[in-house]
C-alpha positions in Angstrom: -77.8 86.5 -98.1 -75.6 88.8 -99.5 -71.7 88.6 -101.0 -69.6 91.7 -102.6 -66.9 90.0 -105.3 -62.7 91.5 -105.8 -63.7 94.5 -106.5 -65.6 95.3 -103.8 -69.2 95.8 -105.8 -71.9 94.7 -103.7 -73.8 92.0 -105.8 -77.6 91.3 -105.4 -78.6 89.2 -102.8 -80.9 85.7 -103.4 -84.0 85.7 -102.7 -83.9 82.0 -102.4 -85.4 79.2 -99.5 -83.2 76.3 -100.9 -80.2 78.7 -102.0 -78.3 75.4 -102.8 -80.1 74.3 -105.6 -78.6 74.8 -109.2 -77.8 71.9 -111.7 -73.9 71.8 -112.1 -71.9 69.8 -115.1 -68.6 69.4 -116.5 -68.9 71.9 -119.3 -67.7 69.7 -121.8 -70.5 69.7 -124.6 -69.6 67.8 -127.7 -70.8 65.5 -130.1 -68.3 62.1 -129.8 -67.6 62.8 -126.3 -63.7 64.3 -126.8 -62.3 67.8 -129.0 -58.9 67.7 -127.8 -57.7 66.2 -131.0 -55.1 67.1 -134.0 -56.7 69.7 -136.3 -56.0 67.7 -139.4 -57.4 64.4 -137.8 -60.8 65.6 -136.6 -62.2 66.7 -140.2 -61.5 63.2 -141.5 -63.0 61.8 -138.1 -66.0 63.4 -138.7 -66.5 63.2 -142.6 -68.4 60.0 -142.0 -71.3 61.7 -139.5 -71.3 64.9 -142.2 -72.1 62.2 -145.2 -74.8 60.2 -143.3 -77.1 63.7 -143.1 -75.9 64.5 -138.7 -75.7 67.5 -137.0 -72.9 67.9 -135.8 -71.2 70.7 -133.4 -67.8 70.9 -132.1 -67.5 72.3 -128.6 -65.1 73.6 -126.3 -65.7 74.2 -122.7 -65.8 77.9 -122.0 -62.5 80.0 -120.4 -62.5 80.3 -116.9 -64.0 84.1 -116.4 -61.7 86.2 -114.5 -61.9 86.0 -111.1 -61.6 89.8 -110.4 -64.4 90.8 -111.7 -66.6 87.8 -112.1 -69.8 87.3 -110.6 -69.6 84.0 -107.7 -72.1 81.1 -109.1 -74.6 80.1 -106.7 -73.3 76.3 -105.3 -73.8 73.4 -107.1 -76.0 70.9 -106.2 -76.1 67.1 -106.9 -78.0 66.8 -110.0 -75.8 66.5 -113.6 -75.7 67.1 -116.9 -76.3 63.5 -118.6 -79.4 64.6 -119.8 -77.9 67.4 -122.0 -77.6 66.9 -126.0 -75.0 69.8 -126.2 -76.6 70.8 -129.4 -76.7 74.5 -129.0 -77.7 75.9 -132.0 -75.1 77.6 -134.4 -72.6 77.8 -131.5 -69.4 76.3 -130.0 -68.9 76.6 -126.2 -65.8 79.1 -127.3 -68.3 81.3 -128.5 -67.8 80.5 -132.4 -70.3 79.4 -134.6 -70.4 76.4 -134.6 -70.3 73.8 -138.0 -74.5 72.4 -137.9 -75.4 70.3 -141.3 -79.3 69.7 -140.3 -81.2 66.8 -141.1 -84.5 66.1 -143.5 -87.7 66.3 -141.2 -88.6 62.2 -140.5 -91.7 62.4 -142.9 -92.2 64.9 -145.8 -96.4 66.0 -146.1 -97.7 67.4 -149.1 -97.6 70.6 -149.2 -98.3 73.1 -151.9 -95.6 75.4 -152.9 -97.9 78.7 -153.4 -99.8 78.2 -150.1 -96.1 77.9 -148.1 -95.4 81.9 -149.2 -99.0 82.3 -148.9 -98.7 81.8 -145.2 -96.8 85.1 -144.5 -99.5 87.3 -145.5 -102.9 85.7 -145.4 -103.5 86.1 -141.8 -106.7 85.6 -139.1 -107.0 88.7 -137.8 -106.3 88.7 -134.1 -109.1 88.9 -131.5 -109.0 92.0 -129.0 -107.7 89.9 -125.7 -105.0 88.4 -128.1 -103.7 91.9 -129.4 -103.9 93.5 -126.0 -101.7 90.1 -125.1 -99.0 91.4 -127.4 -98.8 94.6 -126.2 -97.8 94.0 -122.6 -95.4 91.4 -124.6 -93.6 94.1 -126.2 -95.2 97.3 -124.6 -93.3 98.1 -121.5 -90.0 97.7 -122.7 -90.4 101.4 -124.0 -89.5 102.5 -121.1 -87.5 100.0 -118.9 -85.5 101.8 -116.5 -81.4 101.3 -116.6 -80.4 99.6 -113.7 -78.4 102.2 -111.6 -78.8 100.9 -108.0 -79.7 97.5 -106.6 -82.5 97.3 -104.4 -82.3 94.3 -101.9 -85.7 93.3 -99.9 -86.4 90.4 -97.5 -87.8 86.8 -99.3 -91.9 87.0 -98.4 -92.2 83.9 -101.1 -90.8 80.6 -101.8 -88.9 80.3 -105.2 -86.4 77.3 -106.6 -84.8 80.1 -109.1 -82.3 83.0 -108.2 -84.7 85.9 -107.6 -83.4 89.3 -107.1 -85.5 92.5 -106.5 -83.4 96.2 -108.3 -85.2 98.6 -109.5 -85.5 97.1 -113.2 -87.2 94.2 -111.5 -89.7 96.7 -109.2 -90.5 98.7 -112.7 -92.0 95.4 -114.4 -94.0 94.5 -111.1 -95.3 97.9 -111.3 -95.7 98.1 -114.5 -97.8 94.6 -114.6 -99.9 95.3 -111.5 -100.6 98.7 -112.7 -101.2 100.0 -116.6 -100.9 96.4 -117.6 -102.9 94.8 -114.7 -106.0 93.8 -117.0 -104.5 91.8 -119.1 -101.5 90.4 -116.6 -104.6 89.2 -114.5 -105.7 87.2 -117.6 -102.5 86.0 -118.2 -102.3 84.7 -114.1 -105.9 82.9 -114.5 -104.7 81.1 -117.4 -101.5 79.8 -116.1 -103.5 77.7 -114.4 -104.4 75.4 -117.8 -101.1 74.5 -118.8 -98.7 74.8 -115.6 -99.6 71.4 -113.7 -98.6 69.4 -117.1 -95.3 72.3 -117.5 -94.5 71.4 -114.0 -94.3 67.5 -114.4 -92.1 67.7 -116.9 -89.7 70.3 -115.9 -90.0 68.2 -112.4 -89.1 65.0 -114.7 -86.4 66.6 -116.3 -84.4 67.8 -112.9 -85.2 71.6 -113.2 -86.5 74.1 -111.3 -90.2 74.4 -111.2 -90.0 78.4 -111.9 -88.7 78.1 -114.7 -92.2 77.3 -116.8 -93.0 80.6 -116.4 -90.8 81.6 -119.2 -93.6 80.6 -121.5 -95.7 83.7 -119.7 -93.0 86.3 -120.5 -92.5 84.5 -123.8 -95.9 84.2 -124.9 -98.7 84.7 -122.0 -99.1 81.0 -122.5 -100.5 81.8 -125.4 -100.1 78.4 -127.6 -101.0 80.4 -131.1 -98.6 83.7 -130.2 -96.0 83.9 -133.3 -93.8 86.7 -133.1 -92.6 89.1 -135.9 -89.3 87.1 -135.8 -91.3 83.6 -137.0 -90.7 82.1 -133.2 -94.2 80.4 -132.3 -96.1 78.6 -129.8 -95.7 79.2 -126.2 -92.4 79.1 -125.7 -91.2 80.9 -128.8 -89.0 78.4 -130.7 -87.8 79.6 -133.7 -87.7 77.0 -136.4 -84.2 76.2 -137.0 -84.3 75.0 -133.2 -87.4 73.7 -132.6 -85.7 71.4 -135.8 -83.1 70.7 -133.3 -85.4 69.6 -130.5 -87.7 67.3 -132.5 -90.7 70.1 -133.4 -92.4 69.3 -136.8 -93.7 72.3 -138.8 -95.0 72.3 -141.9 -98.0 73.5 -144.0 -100.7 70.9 -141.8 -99.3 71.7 -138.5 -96.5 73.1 -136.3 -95.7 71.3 -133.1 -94.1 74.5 -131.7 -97.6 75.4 -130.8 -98.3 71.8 -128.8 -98.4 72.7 -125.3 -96.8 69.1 -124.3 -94.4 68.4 -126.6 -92.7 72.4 -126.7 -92.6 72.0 -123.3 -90.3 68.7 -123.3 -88.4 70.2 -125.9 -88.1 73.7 -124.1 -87.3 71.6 -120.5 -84.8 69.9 -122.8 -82.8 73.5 -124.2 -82.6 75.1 -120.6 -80.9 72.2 -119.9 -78.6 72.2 -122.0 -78.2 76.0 -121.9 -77.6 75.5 -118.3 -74.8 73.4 -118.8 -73.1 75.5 -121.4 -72.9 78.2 -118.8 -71.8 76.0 -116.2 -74.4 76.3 -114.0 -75.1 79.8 -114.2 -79.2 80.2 -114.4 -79.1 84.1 -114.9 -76.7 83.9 -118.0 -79.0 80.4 -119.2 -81.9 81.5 -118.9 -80.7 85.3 -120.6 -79.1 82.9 -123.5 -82.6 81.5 -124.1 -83.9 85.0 -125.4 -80.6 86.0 -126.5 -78.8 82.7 -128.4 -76.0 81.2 -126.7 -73.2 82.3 -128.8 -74.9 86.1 -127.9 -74.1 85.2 -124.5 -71.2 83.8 -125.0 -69.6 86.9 -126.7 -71.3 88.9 -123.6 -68.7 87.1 -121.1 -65.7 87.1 -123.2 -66.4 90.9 -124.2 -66.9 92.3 -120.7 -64.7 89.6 -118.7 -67.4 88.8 -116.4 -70.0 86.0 -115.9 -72.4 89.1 -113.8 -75.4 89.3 -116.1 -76.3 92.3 -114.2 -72.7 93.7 -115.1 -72.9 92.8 -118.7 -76.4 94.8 -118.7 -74.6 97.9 -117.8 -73.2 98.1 -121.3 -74.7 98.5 -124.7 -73.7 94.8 -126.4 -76.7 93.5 -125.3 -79.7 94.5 -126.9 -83.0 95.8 -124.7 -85.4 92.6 -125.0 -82.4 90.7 -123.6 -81.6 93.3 -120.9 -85.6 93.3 -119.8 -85.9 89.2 -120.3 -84.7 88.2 -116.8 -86.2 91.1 -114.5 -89.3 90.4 -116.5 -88.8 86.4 -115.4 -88.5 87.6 -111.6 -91.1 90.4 -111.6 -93.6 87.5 -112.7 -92.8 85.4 -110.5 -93.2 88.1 -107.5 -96.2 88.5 -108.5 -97.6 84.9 -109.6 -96.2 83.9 -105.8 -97.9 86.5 -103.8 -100.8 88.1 -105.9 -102.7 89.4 -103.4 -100.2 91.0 -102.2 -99.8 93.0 -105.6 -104.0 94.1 -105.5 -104.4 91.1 -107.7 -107.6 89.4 -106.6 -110.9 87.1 -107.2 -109.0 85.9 -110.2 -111.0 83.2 -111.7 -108.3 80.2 -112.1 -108.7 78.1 -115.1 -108.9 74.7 -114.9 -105.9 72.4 -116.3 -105.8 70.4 -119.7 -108.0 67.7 -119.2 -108.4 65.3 -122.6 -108.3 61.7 -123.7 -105.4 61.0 -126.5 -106.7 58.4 -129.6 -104.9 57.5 -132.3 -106.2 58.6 -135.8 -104.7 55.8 -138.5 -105.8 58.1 -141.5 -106.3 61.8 -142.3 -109.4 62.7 -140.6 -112.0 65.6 -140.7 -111.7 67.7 -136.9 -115.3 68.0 -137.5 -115.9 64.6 -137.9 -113.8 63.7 -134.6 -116.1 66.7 -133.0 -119.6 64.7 -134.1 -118.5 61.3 -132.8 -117.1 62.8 -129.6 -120.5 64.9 -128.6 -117.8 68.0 -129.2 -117.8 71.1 -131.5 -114.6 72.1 -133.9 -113.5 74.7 -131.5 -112.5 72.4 -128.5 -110.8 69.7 -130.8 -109.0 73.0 -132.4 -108.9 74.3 -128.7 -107.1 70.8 -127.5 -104.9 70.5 -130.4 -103.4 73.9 -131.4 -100.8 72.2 -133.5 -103.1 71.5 -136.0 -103.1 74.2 -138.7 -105.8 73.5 -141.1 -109.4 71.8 -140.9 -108.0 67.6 -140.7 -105.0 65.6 -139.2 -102.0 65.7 -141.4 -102.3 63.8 -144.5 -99.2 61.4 -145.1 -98.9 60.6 -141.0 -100.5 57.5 -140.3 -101.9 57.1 -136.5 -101.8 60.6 -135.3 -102.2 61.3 -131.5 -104.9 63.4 -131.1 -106.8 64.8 -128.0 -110.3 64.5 -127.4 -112.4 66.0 -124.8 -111.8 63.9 -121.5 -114.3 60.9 -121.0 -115.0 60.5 -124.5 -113.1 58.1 -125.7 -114.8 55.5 -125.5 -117.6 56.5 -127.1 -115.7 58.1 -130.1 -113.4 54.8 -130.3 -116.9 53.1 -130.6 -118.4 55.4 -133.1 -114.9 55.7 -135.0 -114.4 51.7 -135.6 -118.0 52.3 -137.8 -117.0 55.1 -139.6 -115.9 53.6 -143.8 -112.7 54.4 -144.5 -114.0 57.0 -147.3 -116.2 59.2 -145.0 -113.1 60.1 -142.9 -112.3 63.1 -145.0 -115.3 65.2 -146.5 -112.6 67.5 -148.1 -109.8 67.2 -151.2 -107.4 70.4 -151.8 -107.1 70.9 -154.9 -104.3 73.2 -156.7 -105.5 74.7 -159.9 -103.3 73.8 -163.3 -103.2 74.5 -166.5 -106.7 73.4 -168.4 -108.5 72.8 -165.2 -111.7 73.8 -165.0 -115.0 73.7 -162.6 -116.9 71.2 -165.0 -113.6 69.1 -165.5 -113.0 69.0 -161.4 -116.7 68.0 -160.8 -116.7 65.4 -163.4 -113.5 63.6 -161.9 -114.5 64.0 -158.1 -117.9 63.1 -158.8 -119.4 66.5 -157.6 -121.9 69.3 -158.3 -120.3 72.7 -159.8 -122.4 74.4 -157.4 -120.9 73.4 -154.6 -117.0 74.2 -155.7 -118.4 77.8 -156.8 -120.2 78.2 -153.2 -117.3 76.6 -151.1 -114.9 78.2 -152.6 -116.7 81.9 -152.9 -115.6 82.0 -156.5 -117.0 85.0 -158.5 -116.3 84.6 -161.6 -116.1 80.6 -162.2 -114.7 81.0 -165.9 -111.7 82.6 -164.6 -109.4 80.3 -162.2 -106.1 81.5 -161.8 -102.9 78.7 -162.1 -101.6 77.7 -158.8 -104.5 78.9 -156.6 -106.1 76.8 -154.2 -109.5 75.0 -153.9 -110.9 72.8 -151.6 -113.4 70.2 -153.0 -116.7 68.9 -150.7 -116.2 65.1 -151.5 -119.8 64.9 -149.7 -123.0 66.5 -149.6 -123.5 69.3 -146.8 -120.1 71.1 -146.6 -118.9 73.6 -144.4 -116.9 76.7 -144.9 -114.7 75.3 -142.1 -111.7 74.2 -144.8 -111.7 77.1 -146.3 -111.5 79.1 -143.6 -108.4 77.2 -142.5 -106.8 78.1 -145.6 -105.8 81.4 -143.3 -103.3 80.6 -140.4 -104.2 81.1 -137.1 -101.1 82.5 -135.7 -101.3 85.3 -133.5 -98.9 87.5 -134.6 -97.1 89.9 -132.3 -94.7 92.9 -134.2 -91.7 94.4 -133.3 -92.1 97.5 -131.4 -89.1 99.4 -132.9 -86.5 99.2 -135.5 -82.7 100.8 -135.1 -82.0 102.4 -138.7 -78.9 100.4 -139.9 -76.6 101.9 -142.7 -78.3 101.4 -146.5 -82.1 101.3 -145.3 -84.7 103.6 -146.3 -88.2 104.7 -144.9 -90.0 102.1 -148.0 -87.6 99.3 -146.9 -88.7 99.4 -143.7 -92.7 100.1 -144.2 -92.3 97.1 -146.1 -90.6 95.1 -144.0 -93.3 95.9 -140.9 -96.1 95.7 -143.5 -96.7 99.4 -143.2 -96.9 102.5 -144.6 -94.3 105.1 -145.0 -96.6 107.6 -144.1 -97.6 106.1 -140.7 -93.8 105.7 -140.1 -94.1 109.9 -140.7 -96.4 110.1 -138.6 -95.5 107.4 -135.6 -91.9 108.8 -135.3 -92.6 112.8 -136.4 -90.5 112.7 -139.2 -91.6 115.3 -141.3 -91.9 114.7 -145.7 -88.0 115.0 -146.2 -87.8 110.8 -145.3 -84.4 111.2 -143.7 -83.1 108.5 -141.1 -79.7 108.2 -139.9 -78.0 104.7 -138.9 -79.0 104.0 -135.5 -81.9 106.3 -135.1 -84.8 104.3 -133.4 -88.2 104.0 -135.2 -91.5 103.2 -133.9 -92.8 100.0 -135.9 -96.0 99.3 -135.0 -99.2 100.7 -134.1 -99.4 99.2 -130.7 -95.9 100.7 -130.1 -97.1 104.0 -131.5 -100.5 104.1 -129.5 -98.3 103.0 -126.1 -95.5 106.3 -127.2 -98.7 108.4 -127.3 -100.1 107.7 -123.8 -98.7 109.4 -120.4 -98.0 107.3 -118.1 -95.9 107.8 -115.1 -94.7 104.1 -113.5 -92.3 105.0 -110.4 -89.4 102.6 -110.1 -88.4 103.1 -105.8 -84.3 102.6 -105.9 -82.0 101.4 -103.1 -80.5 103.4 -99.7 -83.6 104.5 -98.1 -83.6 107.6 -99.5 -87.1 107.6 -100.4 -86.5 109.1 -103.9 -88.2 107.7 -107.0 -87.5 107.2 -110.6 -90.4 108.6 -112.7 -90.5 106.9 -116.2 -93.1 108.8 -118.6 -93.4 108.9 -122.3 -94.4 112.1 -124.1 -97.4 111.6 -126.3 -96.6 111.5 -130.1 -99.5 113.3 -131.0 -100.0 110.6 -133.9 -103.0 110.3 -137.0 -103.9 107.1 -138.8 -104.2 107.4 -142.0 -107.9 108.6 -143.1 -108.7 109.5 -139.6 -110.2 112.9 -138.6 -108.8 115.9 -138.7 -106.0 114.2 -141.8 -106.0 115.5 -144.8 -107.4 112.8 -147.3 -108.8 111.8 -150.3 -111.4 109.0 -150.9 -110.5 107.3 -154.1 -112.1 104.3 -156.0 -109.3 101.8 -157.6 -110.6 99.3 -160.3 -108.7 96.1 -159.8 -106.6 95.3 -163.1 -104.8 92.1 -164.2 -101.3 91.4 -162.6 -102.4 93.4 -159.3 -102.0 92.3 -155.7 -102.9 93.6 -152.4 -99.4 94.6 -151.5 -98.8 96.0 -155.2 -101.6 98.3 -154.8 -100.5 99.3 -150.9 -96.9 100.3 -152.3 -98.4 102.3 -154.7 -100.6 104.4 -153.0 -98.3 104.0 -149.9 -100.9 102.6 -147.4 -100.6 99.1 -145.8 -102.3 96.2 -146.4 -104.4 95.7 -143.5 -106.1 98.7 -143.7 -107.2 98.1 -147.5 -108.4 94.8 -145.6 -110.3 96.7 -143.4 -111.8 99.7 -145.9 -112.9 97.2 -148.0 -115.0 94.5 -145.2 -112.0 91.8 -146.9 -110.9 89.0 -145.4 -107.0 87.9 -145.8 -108.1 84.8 -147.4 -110.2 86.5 -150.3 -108.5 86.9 -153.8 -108.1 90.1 -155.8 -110.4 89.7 -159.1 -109.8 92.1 -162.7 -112.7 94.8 -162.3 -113.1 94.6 -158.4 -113.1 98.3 -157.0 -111.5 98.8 -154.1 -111.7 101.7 -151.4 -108.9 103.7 -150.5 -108.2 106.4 -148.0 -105.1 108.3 -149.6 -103.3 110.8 -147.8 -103.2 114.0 -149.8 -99.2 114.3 -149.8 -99.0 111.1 -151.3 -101.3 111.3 -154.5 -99.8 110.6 -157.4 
């Protein structure tokens, strides 16, 4: 059906078989359950909750939007609100930010402080499905069309969620079952693993089932995906709210990245986002990639509840303007594959595992022996888990086993000592240590910490560096190995110059070189930005500028025209690669230097040091190593 507002616009019609479904509520979202009190009474009402540690926000049901211009919500249905916390983060229904004190996580692990900054820059390298994951994450909002004309087409699918087909929507569906088909097919066959278990609980919590495919256009359900902006897991929390909603994260493991319990938690903030905008899916599920009080601003700046209307201007940024066609082009296509050239894709099975409860830190490749498993499918089943054991400190940890083996690991467990649950320590180097003095007090062989541990020189162990001790005979190079995160890491595609920044600031920032930002954004040797001039961050970014491709976008009135979106090639060189002018230089390692110290030096990044030099993340700059380095003539010197 279709509906034109006051002003006579014609809005988009639903493409919708139960157009009655939506999840009203009251609006009213605050913490003790009434705000229409005396401004000097409420702050001594709520001293109390701010001295016991809660979080607290004050909210305010939003202003009625103006009914001349705003968008008509779909109807209300019977379902409520009672569900809803009302904790937005950082914002009041009236669009303010709101007063949050946050509480101390319910346990506190040991964590060493060098490893937590460590974290940041010792990084696994991303395998090549993952990367080509995060460049149809970020890739074809290059060149997202502006939404000029709505485009209106008969429902051929079944859908519990407002679908609308314009030509912004028709440019991702062609964009997805064309230049990014490869990879879109992947993400489609692994939908399959994690969607029966995302549809229970959004089916448990009252909303609608099409919903879970937000963790596709968030992550490509991609438990490990960890964007440039810290958010991780599948559905992207950042950690301030996955705080909010209950998610652990620390050093030992980050529950962003469980595939159950983000998905409560994510069932649990649409909900509430839901209610915040009254009902309004398009504006709550826009606020999920946006923040709410983003949103919030949105209405009150352009007087209208439309998101389509608010996407017309310039207060929202891109990612947010691209988030919800990017929803309902997936969904087209996830529907109705075949009917996008998407076929034979081979399904994956769902999540199947046995849960067991671990009452002590245990070795994952212990729990692998006594389940007939291998490390990778325990690691595989429990992507929370950061390093090489359960957490130390939490006492009977949930963990999943392969399904059908729990009885024979609960068998094989309950004979397992106490002391040949862990095969590992960690171990953070202080003053006086040494090898001889470690092996004397852990009862171990100097040998083994030196061949563990890869350590070169064994006389030289630097203060507050890590090592992790074999506690048994036969050790693996599995805990050290964890010592590196396994985030997948996606980057920011651009960067708008802001008043104050510089090129170094922003190489830097993006862990690149000022000379690739030259090169990416054809800047020239003066290194002169202007505030909000756009620059390419990031070589997938780059690589997409420099390819021609033309993705037709077919617009509204039958008049069989077509929007042609192309993108010039850059004509872009890496650094060192043919036909740059470079120099090969040898660099002897000195006291005091770092990887990054080096990089800003010569003015190349640190990866590709990594990569000259056959280095892993994890490995540690020694005084007298000689490095490699591919140095751009210009910058010599």
């Amino acid at each position: 059906m279709s509906w034109s507002g006051a002003s006579g616009r014609k809005r988009p019609a639903i493409l919708d078989s139960t157009p009655g479904f939506s999840l009203p509520c009251s609006g009213q979202i605050a913490i003790g359950g009434s705000f229409m009190l005396l401004p000097r009474v409420l702050p001594l009402l709520l001293l109390p909750l701010f001295l016991a540690g809660c979080t607290v926000v004050v909210s305010a049901p939003p202003p009625a939007p103006n009914e001349s211009s705003a968008a008509p919500s779909p109807p209300p249905a019977s379902a409520d609100c009672a569900g809803s916390t009302g904790v937005i983060p950082g914002v009041a229904a009236d669009g303010a930010v709101a007063l949050v004190l946050e509480t101390s996580p319910a346990v506190e692990l040991p964590v060493p402080a060098d490893i937590v900054a460590m974290e940041e820059d010792e990084v696994e390298p991303a395998d090549d499905e993952t990367m080509a994951d995060n460049l149809l994450l970020t890739t074809p909002d290059l060149a997202a069309p502006d939404l000029e004309e709505e485009l209106v087409l008969p429902p051929a699918a079944t859908f519990d969620f407002p679908v609308v087909e314009n030509p912004k929507v028709q440019y991702f569906v062609d964009y997805y079952s064309g230049p990014g088909r490869e990879v879109f097919a992947r993400w489609l066959e692994r939908s399959t693993r994690y969607l029966p278990m995302m549809n229970a609980v959004f089916a448990e919590a009252g909303l609608p089932l099409d919903l879970t495919y937000l963790a596709m256009v968030e992550s490509g359900f991609n438990p490990k995906a960890f964007s440039w902006a810290h958010a991780s897991g599948p559905w992207q929390f950042m950690p301030r709210t996955g705080q909010l909603y209950g998610l652990q994260d620390d050093w030992w493991h980050d529950e962003r990245r469980d595939f159950e319990k983000s998905t409560r938690a994510a069932a649990h903030h649409l909900k509430d986002l839901h209610c915040l905008f009254e009902g309004d899916w398009n504006l709550a599920v826009a606020s999920y990639n946006a923040g709410a009080g983003k949103m919030l601003r949105a209405t009150k700046k352009y007087d209208t509840r439309d998101f389509w209307e608010m996407s017309q201007g310039k207060y929202l940024r891109d990612e947010t303007k691209n988030y919800l066609p990017k929803l309902m082009a997936m969904l087209l296509i996830a529907k109705q594959p075949a009917k996008y050239g998407f076929s034979n894709l081979q399904y994956q099975s769902p999540v199947a595992s046995d849960t067991v409860i671990i009452p002590t830190a245990t070795d994952l490749d212990i729990v692998a022996r006594l389940s007939g498993s291998d490390y990778a499918t325990i690691k595989e089943l429990n992507p929370e888990l950061k390093r090489w054991c359960t957490p130390p400190g939490l006492k009977d940890y949930p963990l999943r086993i392969p399904a059908g083996t729990r009885e024979q690991f609960l068998a094989a467990y309950a004979e397992l000592p106490v002391t040949a649950r862990a095969n590992y320590e960690h171990h953070k180097i202080k003053k006086g240590d040494t090898l001889q003095g470690l092996a004397k007090r852990y009862h171990i062989r100097v040998a083994d910490i030196v061949a563990l541990n890869s350590i070169r020189n064994p006389k030289a162990l630097r203060i507050g560096s890590n090592l992790v001790l074999p506690l048994q005979p036969g050790a693996s190079k599995i805990p050290r190995e964890a010592f590196e995160d396994d985030y997948v890491r996606t980057r920011q595609p651009t960067h708008t110059v802001r008043k104050g920044d510089t090129l170094s600031q922003i190489a830097q920032r993006y862990d690149v070189s000022s000379q690739e930002l030259r090169v990416w954004n054809r800047l020239g040797w003066d290194n002169v930005i202007r505030p909000g001039q756009v620059l390419v961050v990031s070589a997938g970014a780059a690589k997409s500028k420099g390819k021609t491709k033309a993705v037709t976008a077919s617009k509204s009135g039958g008049k069989g025209k077509t929007a042609t979106v192309s993108a010039k090639s850059s004509g872009s060189k890496k650094p060192g690669a043919k036909g740059a002018k470079t120099t090969r230089i040898v660099y002897q390692v000195k006291a005091g230097d770092t990887l990054s110290k080096i990089a800003r030096r010569y003015d190349v990044s640190t990866s590709r040091i990594l990569d000259w030099n056959n280095l892993s993340a994890s490995q540690l700059l020694q005084p007298g190593q000689r490095l490699t380095l591919l140095v751009d003539d210009a910058d010599r010197g």
